[in-house]
Structures are given as structure tokens and as C-alpha cells.
C-alpha positions, 0 to 999 in steps of 0.5 A, a space after each residue: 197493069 194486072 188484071 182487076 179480079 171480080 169480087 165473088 159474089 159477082 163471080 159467081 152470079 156471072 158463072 151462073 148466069 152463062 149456066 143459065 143461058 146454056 140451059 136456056 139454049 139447050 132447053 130451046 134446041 129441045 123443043 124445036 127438035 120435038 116440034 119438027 118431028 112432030 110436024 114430020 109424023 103429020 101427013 103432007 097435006 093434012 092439019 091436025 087440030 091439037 090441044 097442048 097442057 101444061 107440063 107438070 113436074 114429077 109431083 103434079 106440080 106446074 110450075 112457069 116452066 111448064 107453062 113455058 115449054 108447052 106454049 113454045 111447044 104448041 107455037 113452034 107446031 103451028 108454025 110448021 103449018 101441020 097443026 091447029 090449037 085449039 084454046 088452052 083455056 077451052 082445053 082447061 075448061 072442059 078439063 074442069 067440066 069433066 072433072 079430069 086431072 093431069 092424070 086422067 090423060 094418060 088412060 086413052 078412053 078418058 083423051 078420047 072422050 076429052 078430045 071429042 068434047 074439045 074437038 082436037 085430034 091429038 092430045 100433047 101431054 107430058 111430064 117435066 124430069 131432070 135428066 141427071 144420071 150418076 152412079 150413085 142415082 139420080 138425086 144421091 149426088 145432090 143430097 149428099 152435096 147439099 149440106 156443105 153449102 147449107 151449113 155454110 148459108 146458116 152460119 152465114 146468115 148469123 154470124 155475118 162477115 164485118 162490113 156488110 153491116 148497114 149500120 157501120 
């Protein structure tokens, strides 16, 4: 008996769920990796009170992700026993008080002033980026890929294979 072969569709879901999961993996492994050299610049014996953003991508956009990693981030701290959180909506609140975007972070004398009124010690703040390298750039490979496969989406979505159809 041969084999029965998946239906593309299926494939392809499947293909990208397995691509997903060792994204999700990777992405995990990332975290706990910088949360334990974190934990190991922290002084034995001492607690340091932190307060964790949300990490928008390149545009200044936060996205679920970022929520995501920040807070897996700020849990897998507090669990190595070196660190103290302080509220992330304390830390968006006075944010707001302050008139201070993601931005304004980056300048130490306005993290400090930030992270007196909120009482933390140290300010976790970062950026999401793709880690894409090619020879020719980091998005070429993609714009240059991207209109195959859209064609094909447009074409598609008018010109639908036979049997697909509810009506028939």
C-alpha cells in the first residue's frame, strides 16, 4: 500500500507550523539565555528592583511579541532571585505622567529621572529586529521574492480553481 500524500494546503500549514515551533523555541532559548546573564551581572547577595518596557519593533510599534518577550523576560529575572519588578503599569503610568515615549529612554539623564519617580534601579529597555543577513541586504532577498507569490494570491483570488466554489 502506498503511502497517501497530504493535500497542499495541509502541507504547507504543517510545514509552517514545524517552522513556527522552532522559531518559538529559539526565540525562548534567547530569552532565558539573556535573563541568566543578566541575573549573573547582579552581585551575589544583593536585589535589584527593575522595571521591564514593552519592546517595540523598528517603527516604534508594539506589537504582542513584544509584549510577550518583555514579560517572559521580566518573569524568568524574578525568578533567578536577583531582581524586584516593579509594576508595568506603574512604569507606563509615570511614563505618561512624564510625557516620555520609548524614545526618550535611551537619553540616561531623562532613565534616571524615570527611574527615580518609579523607584527601580535599572531600566530594561529594548528594540525587536529581524536577524536576517544576505549579500544582498537585509530586506532585498524579500522584496525581490514577494511578487512571485502575490501575483499568484491576486490571480487566485479572482480566477478561483473549479470546486472550491460553495454553490456547486
Amino acid at each position: 500500500k502506498q503511502a497517501k500524500a497530504l493535500p497542499d494546503p495541509v502541507a504547507a500549514r504543517a510545514v509552517a507550523l514545524v517552522w513556527g515551533l522552532a522559531q518559538a523555541a529559539e526565540l525562548k532559548e534567547a530569552v532565558e539565555l539573556l535573563a541568566g546573564q543578566l541575573a549573573k551581572s547582579v552581585p551575589e547577595g544583593k536585589q535589584i528592583r527593575i522595571a521591564v518596557t514593552d519592546l517595540p519593533d523598528l517603527q516604534g510599534v508594539t506589537s504582542d511579541l513584544g509584549r510577550y518577550i518583555a514579560e517572559r523576560l521580566a518573569s524568568r529575572m524574578i525568578q533567578s532571585g536577583k531582581f524586584r519588578a516593579t509594576e508595568r503599569r506603574r512604569l507606563a503610568q509615570v511614563l505618561g505622567e512624564l510625557k516620555f515615549g520609548m524614545s526618550d529612554l535611551v537619553d540616561p539623564a531623562k532613565a534616571k529621572q524615570l527611574g527615580k519617580i518609579a523607584g527601580v534601579e535599572a531600566l530594561v529597555v529594548g528594540s525587536l529586529s529581524d536577524r536576517w543577513r544576505s549579500k544582498l541586504g537585509r530586506r532585498h532577498p524579500f522584496l525581490f521574492a514577494a511578487p512571485l507569490p502575490l501575483a499568484v494570491a491576486f490571480f487566485l483570488l479572482y480566477v478561483p480553481p473549479s470546486g472550491l466554489s460553495r454553490l456547486e
